[in-house]
N, CA and C atoms of all chains as a GROMACS GRO file, in nm:
protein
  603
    1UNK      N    1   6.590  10.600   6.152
    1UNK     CA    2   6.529  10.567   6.282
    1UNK      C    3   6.615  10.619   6.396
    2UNK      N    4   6.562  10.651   6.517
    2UNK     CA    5   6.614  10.713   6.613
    2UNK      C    6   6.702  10.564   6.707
    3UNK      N    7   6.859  10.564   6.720
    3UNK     CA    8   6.923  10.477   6.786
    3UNK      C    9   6.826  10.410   6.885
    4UNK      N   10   6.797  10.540   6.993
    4UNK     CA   11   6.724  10.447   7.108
    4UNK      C   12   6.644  10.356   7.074
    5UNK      N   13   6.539  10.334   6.957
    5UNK     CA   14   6.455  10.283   6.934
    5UNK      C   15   6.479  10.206   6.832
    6UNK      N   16   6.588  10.175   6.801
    6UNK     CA   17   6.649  10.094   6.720
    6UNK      C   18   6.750   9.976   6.806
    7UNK      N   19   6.768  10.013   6.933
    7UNK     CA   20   6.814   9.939   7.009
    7UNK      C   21   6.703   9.874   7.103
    8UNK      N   22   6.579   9.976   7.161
    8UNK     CA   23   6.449   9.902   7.154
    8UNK      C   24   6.409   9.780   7.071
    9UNK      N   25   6.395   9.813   6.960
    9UNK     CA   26   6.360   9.702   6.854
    9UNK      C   27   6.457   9.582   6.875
   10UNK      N   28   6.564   9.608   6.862
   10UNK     CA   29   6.685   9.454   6.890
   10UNK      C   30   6.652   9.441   7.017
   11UNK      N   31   6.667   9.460   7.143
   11UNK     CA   32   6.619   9.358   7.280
   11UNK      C   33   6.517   9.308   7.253
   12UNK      N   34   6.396   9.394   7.196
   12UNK     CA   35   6.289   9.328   7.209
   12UNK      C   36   6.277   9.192   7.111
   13UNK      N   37   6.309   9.225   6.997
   13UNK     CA   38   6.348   9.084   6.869
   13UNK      C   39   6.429   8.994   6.926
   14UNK      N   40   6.531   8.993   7.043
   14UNK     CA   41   6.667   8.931   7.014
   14UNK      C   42   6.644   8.877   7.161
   15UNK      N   43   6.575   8.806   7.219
   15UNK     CA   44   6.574   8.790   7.328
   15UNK      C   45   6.732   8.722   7.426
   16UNK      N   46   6.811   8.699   7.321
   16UNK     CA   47   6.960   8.643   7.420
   16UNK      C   48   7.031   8.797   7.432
   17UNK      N   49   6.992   8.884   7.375
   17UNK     CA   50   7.082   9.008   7.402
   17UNK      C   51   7.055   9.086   7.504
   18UNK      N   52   7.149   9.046   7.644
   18UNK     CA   53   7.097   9.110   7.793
   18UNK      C   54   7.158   9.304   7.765
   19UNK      N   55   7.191   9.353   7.719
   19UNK     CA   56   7.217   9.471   7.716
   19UNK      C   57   7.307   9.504   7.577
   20UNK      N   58   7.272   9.661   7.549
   20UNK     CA   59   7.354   9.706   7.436
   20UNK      C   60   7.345   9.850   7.406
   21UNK      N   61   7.508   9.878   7.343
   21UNK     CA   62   7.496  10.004   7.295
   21UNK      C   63   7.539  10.027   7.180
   22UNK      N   64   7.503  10.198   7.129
   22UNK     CA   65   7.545  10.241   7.043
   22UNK      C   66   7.635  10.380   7.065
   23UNK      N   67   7.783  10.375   7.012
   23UNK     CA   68   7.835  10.482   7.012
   23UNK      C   69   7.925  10.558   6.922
   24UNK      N   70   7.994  10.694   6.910
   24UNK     CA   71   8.060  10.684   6.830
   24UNK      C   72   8.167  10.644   6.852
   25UNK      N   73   8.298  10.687   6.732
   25UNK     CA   74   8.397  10.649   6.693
   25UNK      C   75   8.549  10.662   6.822
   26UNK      N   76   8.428  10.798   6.886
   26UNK     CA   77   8.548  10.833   6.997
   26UNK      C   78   8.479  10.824   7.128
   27UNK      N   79   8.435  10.695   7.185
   27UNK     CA   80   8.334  10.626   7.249
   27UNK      C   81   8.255  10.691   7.348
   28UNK      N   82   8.181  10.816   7.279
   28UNK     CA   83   8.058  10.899   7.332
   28UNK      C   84   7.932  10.784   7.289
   29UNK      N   85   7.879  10.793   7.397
   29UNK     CA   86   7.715  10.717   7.347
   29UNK      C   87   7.583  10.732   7.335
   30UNK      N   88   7.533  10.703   7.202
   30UNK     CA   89   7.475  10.741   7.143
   30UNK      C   90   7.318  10.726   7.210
   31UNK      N   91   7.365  10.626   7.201
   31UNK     CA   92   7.224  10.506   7.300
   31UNK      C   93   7.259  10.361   7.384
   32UNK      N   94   7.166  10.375   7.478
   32UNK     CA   95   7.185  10.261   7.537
   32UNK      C   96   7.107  10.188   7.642
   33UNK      N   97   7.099  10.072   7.651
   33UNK     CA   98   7.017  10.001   7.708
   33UNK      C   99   7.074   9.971   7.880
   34UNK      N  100   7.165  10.061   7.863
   34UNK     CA  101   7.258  10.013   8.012
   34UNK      C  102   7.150  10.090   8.150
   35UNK      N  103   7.186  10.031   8.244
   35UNK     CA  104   7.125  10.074   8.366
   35UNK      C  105   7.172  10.265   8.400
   36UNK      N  106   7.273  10.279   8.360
   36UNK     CA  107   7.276  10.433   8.407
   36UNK      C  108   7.399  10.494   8.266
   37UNK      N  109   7.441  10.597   8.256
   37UNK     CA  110   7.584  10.637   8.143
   37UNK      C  111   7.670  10.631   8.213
   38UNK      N  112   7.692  10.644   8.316
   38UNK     CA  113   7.829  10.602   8.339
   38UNK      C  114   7.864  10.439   8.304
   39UNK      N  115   7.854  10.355   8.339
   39UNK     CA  116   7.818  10.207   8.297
   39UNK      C  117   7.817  10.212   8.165
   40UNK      N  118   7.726  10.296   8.076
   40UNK     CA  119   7.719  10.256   7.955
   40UNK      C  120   7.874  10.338   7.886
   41UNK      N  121   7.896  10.457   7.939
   41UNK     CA  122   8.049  10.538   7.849
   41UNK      C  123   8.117  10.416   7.900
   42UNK      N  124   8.134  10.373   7.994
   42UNK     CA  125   8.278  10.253   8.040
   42UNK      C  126   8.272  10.136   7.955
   43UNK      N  127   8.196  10.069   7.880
   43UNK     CA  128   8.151   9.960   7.844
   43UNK      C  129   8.214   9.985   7.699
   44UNK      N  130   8.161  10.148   7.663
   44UNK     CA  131   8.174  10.205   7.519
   44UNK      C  132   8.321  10.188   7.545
   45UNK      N  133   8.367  10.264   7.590
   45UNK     CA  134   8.543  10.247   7.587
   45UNK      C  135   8.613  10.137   7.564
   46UNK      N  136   8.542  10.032   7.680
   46UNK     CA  137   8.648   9.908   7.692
   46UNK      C  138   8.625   9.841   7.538
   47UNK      N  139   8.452   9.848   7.528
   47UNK     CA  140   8.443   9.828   7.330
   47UNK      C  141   8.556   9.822   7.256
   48UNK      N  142   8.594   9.948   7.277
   48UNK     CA  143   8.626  10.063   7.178
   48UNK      C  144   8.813  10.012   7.186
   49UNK      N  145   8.864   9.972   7.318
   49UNK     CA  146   9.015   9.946   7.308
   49UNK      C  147   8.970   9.782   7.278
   50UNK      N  148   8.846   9.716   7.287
   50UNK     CA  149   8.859   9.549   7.236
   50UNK      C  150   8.877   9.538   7.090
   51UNK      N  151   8.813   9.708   6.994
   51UNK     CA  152   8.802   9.660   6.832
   51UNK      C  153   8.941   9.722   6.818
   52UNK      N  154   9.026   9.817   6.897
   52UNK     CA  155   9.176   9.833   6.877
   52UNK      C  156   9.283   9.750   6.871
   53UNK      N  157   9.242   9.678   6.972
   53UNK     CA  158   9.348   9.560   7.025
   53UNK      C  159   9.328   9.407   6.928
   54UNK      N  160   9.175   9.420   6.897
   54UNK     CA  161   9.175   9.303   6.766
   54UNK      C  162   9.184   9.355   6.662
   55UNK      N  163   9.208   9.485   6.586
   55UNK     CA  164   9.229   9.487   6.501
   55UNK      C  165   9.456   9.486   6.470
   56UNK      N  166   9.459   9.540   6.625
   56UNK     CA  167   9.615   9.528   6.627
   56UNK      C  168   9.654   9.390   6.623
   57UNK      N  169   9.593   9.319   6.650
   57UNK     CA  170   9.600   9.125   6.705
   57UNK      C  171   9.586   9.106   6.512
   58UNK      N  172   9.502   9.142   6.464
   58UNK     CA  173   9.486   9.082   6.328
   58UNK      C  174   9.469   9.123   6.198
   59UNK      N  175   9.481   9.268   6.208
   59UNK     CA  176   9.478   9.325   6.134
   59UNK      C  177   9.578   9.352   6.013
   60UNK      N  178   9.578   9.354   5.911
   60UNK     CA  179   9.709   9.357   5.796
   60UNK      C  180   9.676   9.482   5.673
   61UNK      N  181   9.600   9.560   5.754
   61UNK     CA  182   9.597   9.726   5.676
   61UNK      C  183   9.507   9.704   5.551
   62UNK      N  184   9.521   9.597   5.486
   62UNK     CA  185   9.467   9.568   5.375
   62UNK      C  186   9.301   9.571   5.380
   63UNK      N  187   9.284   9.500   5.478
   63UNK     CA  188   9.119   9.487   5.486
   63UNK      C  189   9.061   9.501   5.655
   64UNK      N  190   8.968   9.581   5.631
   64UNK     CA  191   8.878   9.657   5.789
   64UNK      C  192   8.854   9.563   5.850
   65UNK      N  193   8.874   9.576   5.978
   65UNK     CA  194   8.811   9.483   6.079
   65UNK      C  195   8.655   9.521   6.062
   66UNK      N  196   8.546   9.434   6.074
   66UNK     CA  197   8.411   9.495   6.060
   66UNK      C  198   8.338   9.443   6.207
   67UNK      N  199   8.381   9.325   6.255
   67UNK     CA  200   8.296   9.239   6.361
   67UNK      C  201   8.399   9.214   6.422
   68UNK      N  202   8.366   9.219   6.580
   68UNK     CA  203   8.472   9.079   6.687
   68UNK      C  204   8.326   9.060   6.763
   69UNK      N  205   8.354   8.912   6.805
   69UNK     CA  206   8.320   8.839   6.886
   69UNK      C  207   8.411   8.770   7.023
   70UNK      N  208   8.399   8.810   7.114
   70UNK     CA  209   8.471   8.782   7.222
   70UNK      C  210   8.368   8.664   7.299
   71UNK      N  211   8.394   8.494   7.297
   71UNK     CA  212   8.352   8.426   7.378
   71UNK      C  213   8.402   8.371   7.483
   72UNK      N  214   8.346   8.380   7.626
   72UNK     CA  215   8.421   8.335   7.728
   72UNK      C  216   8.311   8.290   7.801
   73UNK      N  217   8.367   8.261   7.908
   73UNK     CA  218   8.237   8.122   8.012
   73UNK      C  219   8.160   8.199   8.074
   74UNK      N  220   8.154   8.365   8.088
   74UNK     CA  221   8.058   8.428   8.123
   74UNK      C  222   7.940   8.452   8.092
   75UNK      N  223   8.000   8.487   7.911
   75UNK     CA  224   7.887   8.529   7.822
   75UNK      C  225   7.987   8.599   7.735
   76UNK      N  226   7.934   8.659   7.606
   76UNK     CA  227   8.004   8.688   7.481
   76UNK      C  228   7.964   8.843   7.506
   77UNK      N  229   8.109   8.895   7.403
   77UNK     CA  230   8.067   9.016   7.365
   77UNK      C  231   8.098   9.056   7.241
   78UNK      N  232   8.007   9.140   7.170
   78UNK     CA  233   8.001   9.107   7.018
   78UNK      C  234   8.013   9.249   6.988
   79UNK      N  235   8.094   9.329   6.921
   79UNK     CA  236   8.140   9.472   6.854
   79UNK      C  237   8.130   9.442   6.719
   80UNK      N  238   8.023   9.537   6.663
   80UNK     CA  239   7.999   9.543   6.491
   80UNK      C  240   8.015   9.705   6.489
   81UNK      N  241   8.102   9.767   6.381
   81UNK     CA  242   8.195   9.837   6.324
   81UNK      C  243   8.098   9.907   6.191
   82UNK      N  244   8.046  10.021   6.244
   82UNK     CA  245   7.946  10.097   6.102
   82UNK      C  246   8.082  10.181   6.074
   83UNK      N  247   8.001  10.296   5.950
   83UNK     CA  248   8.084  10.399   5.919
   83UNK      C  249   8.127  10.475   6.047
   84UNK      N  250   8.061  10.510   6.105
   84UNK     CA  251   8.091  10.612   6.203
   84UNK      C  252   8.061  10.581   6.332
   85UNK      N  253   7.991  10.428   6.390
   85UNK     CA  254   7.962  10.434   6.449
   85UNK      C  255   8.004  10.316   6.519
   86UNK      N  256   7.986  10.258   6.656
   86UNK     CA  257   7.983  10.102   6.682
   86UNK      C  258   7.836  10.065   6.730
   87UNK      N  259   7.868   9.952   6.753
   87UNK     CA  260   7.717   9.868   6.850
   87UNK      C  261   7.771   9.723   6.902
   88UNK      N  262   7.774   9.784   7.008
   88UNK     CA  263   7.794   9.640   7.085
   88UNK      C  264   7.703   9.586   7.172
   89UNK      N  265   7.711   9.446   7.191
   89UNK     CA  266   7.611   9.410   7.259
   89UNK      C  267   7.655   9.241   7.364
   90UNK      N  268   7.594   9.230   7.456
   90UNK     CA  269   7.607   9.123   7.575
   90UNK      C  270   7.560   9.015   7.568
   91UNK      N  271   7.589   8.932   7.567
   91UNK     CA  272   7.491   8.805   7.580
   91UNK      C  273   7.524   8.709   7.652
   92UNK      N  274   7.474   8.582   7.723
   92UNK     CA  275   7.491   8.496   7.760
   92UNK      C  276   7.601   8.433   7.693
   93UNK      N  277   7.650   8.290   7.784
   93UNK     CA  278   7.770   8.163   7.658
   93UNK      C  279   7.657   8.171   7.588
   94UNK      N  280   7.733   8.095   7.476
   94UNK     CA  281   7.731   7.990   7.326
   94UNK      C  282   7.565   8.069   7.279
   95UNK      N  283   7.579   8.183   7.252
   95UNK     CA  284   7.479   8.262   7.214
   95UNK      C  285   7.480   8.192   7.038
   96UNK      N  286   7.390   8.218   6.956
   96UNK     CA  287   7.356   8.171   6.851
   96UNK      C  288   7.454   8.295   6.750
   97UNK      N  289   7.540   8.297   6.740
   97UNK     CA  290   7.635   8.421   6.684
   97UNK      C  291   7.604   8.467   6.541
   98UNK      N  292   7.571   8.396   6.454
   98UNK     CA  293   7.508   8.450   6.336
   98UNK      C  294   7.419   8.517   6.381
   99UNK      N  295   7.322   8.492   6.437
   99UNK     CA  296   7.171   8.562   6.493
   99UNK      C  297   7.218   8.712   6.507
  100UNK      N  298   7.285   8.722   6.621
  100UNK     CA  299   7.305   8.773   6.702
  100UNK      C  300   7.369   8.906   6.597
  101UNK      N  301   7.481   8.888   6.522
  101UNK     CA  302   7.550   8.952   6.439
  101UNK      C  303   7.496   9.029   6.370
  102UNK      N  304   7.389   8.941   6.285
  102UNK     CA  305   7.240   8.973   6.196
  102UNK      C  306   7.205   9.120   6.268
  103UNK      N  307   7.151   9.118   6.361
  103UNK     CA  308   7.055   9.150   6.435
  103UNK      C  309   7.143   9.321   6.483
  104UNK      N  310   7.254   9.300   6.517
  104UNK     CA  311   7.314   9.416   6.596
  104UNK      C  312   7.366   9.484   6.445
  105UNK      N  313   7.378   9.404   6.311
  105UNK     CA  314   7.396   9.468   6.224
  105UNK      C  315   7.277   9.543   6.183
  106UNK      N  316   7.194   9.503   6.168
  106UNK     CA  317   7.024   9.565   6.143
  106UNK      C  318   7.030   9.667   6.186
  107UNK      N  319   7.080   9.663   6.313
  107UNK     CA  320   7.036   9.800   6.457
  107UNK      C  321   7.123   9.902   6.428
  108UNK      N  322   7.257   9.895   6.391
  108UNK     CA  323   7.335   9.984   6.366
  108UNK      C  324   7.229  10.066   6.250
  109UNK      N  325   7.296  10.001   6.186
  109UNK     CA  326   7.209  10.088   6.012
  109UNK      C  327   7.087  10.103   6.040
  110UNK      N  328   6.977  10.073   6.065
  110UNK     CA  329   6.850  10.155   6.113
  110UNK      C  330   6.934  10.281   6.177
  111UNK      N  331   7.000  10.249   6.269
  111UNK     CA  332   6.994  10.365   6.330
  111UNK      C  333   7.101  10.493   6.332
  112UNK      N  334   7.113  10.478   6.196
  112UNK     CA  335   7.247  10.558   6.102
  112UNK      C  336   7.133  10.655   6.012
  113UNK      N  337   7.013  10.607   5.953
  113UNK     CA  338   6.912  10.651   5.829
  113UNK      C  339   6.866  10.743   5.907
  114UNK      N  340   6.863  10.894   5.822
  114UNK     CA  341   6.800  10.973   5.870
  114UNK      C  342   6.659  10.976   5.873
  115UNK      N  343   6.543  11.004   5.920
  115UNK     CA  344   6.386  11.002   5.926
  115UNK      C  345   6.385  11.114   5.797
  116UNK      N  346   6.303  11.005   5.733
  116UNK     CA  347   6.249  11.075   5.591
  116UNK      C  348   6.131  11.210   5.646
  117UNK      N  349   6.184  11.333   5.516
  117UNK     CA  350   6.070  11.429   5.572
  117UNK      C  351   5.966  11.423   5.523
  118UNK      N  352   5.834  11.459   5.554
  118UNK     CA  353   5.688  11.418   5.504
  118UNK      C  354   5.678  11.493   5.375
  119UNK      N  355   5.647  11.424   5.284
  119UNK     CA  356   5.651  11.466   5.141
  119UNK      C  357   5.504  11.543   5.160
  120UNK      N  358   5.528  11.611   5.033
  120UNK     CA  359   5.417  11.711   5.065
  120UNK      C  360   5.337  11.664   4.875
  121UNK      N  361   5.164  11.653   4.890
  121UNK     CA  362   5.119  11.623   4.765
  121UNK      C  363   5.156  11.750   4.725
  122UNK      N  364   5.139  11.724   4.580
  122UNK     CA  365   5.084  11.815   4.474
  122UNK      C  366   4.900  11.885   4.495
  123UNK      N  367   4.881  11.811   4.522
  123UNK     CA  368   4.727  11.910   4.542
  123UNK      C  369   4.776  11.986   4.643
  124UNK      N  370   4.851  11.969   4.741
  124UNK     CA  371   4.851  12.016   4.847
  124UNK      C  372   4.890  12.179   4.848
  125UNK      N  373   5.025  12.136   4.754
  125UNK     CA  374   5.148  12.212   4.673
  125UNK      C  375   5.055  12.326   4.628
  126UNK      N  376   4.962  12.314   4.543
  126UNK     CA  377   4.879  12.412   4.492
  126UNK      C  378   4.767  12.472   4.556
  127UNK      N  379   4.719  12.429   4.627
  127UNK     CA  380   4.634  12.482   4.789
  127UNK      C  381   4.742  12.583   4.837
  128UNK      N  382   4.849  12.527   4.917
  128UNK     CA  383   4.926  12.664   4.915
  128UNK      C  384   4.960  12.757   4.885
  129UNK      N  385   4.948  12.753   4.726
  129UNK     CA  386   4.997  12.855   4.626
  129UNK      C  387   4.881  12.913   4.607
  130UNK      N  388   4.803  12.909   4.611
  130UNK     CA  389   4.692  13.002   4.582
  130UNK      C  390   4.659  13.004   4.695
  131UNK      N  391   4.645  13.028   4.831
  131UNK     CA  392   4.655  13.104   4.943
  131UNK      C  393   4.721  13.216   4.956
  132UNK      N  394   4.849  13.140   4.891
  132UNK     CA  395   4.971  13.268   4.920
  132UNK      C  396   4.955  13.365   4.779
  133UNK      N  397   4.860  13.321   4.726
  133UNK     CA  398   4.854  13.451   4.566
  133UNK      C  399   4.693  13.579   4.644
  134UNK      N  400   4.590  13.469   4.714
  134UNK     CA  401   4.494  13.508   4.745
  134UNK      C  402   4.575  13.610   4.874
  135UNK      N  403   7.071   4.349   8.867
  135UNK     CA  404   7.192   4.390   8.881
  135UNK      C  405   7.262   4.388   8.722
  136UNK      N  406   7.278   4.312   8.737
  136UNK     CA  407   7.378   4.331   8.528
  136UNK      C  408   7.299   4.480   8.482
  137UNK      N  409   7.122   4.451   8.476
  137UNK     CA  410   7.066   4.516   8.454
  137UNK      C  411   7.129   4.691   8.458
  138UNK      N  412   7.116   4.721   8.575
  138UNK     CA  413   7.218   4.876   8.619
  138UNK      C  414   7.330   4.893   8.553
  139UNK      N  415   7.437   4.779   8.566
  139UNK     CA  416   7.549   4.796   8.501
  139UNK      C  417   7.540   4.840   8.403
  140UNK      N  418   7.452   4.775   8.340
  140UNK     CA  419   7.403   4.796   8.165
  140UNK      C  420   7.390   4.937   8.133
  141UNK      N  421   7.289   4.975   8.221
  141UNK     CA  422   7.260   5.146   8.171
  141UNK      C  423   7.363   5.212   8.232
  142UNK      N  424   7.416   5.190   8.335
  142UNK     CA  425   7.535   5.264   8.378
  142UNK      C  426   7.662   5.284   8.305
  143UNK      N  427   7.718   5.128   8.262
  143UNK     CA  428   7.784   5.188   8.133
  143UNK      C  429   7.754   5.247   7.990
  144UNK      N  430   7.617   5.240   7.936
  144UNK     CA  431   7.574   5.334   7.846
  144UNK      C  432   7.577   5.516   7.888
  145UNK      N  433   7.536   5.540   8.031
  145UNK     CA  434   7.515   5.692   8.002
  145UNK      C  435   7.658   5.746   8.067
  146UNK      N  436   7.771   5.661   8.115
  146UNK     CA  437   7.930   5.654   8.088
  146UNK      C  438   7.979   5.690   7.977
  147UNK      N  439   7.895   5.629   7.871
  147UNK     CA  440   7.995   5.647   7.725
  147UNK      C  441   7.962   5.736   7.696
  148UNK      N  442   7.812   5.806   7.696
  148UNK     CA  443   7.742   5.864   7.636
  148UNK      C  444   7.780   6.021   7.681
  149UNK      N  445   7.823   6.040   7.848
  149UNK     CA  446   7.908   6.132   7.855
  149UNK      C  447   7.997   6.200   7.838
  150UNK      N  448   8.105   6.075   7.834
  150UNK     CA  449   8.236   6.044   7.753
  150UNK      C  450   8.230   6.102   7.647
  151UNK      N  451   8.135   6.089   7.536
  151UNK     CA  452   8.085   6.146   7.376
  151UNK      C  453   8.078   6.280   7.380
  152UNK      N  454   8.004   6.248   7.491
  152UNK     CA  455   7.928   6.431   7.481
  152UNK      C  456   8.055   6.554   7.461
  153UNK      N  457   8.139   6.474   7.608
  153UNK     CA  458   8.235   6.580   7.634
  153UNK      C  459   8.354   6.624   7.526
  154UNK      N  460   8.362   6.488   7.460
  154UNK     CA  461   8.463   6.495   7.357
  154UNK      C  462   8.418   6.565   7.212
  155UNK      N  463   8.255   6.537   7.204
  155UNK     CA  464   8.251   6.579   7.084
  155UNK      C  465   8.221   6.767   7.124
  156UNK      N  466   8.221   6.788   7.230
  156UNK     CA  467   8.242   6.963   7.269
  156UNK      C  468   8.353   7.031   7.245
  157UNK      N  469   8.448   6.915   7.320
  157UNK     CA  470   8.601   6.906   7.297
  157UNK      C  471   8.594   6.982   7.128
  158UNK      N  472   8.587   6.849   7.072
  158UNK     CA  473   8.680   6.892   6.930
  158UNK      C  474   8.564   6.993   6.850
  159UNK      N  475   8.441   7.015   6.872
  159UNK     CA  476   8.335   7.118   6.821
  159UNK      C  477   8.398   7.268   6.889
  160UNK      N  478   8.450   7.226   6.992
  160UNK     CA  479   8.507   7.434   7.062
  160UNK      C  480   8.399   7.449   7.162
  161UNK      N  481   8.308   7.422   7.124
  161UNK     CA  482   8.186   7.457   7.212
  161UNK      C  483   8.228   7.470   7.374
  162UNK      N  484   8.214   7.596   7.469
  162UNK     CA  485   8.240   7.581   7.577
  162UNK      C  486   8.387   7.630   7.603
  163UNK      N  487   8.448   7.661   7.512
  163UNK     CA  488   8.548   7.690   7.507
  163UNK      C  489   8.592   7.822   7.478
  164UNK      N  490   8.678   7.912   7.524
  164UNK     CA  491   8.672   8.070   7.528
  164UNK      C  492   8.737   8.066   7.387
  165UNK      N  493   8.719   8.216   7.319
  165UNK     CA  494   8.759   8.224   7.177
  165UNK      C  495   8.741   8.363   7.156
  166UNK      N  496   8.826   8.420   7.051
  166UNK     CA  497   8.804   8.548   7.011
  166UNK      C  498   8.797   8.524   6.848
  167UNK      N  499   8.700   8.592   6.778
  167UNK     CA  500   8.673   8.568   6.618
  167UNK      C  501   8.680   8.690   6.582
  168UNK      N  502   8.759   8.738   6.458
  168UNK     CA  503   8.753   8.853   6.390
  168UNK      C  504   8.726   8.816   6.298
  169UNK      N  505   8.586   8.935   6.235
  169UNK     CA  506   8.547   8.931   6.084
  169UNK      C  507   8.610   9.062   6.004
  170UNK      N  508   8.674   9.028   5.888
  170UNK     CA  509   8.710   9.135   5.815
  170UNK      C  510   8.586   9.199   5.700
  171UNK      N  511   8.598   9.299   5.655
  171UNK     CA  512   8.541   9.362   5.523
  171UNK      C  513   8.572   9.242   5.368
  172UNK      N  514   8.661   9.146   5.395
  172UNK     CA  515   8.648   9.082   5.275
  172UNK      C  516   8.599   8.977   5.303
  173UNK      N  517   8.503   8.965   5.366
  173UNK     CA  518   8.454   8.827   5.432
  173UNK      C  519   8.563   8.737   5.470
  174UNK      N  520   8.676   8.765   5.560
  174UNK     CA  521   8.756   8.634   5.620
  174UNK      C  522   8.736   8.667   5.727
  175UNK      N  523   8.736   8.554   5.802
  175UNK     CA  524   8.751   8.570   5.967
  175UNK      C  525   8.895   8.447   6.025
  176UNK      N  526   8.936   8.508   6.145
  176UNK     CA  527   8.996   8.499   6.199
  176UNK      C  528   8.991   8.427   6.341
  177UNK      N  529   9.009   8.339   6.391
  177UNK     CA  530   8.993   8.292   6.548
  177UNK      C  531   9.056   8.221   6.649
  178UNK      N  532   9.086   8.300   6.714
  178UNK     CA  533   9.173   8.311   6.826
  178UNK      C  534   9.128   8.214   6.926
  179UNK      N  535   9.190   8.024   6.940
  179UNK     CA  536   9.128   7.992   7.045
  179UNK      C  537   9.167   8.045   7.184
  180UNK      N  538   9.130   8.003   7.316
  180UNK     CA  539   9.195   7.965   7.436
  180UNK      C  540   9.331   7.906   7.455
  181UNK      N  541   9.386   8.005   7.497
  181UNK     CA  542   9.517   7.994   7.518
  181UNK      C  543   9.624   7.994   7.447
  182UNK      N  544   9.611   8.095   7.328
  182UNK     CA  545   9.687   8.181   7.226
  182UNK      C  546   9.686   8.311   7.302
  183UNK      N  547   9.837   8.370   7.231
  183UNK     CA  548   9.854   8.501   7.286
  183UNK      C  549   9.718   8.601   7.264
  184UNK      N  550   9.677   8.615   7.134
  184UNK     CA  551   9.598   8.705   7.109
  184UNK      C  552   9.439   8.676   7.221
  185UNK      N  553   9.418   8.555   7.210
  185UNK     CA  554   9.302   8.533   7.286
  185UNK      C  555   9.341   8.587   7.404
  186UNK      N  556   9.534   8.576   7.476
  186UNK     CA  557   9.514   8.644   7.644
  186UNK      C  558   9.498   8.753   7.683
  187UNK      N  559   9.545   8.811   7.500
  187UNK     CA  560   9.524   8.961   7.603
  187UNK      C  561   9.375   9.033   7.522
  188UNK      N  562   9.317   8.986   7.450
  188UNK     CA  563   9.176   9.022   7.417
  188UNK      C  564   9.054   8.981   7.506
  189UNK      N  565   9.069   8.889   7.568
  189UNK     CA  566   8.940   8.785   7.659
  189UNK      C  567   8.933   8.873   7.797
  190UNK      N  568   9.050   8.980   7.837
  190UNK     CA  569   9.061   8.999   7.938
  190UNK      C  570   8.973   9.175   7.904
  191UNK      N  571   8.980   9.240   7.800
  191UNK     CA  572   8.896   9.346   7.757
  191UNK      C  573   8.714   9.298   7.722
  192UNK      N  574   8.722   9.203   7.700
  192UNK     CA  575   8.570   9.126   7.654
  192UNK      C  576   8.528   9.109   7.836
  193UNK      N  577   8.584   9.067   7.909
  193UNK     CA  578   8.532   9.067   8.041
  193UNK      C  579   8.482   9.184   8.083
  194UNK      N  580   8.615   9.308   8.096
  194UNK     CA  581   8.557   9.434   8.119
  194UNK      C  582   8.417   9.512   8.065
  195UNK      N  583   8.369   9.466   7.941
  195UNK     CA  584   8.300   9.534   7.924
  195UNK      C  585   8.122   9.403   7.960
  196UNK      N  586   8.149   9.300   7.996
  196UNK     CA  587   8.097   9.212   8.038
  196UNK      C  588   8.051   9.252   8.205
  197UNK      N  589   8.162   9.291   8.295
  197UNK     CA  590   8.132   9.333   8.408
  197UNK      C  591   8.066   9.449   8.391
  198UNK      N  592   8.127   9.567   8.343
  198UNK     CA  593   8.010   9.668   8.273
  198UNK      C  594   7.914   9.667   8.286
  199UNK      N  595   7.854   9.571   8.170
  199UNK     CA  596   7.713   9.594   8.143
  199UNK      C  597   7.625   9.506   8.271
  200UNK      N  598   7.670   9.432   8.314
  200UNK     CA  599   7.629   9.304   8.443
  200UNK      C  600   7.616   9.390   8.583
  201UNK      N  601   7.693   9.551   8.548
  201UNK     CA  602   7.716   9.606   8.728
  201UNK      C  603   7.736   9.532   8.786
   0.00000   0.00000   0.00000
């Protein structure tokens, strides 16, 4: 599925999630629900030094940071950790955080799968071939 | 009169409850949680080192997205 529309799908499902993105590893972005890119590359960054700085805060080499959740009296911010990619996303306080996690995990991986190509029948297969013999 | 008193000290206690049982639930309270790849997590309340200097990057990208 195409990111943008995989981040479509989560606002629209996830109604506590006021904004979100997707970017890569070296916080270019992929997609995003932000009001303009500049806003959205700055957001990607600060992301991007929050999953550094918690993985430096807690990390013990042994096992990947995959999720942070940052809650404060503003509203939360939640960084989930694909192969190659991130997705973070905004929300109000005391957001429902399983939900929420669920949900931005979904969005990542949808939007990692490449669009399957249209299989082609066998009748079809042979319609062609005897065109191309005719 | 007693009457008032009456409900007045009920929704007293009942505040009292509320606040305490937020208290010791976290609820309302700033926090940073890390999940690892082996399913453990980690959490950083309010007013641990790690929570001071992580809560202050969770803002930035909070103002961010808020413009």
């Amino acid at each position: 599925m195409d990111a943008a529309q995989a981040l479509a799908d989560l606002t629209e499902i996830s109604t506590q999630i006021q904004a979100a993105l997707i970017a890569d590893e070296q916080g270019a972005v992929v997609a995003s629900t932000f009001a303009d890119d500049t806003s959205a590359g700055e957001a990607a960054r600060s992301a991007l030094d929050l999953l550094a700085a918690a993985e430096d805060a807690g990390g013990n080499g042994a096992v990947h940071l995959t999720q942070v959740l940052a809650s404060t009296h503003a509203g939360s911010v939640f960084v989930v950790r694909g192969e190659e990619r991130i997705a973070t996303a905004v929300t109000g306080p005391e957001p429902t955080v399983g939900l929420v996690f669920y949900d931005l995990k979904t969005c990542l991986r949808l939007s990692a799968e490449r669009p399957e190509k249209p299989r082609r029948s066998r009748k079809q297969t042979k319609k062609d071939e005897k065109s191309v013999d005719a | 009169m007693r009457r008032a008193l009456r409900w007045g000290v009920v929704a007293l206690g009942s505040a009292a409850g509320l606040a305490l049982w937020r208290r010791s639930s976290g609820k309302g309270r700033e926090r940073v949680e890390l999940y690892f790849s082996d399913g453990s997590m980690v959490s950083y309340p309010e007013g641990s080192t790690e929570a001071a200097r992580l809560i202050p990057l969770a803002r930035q990208v909070l103002t961010t997205a808020r413009g």
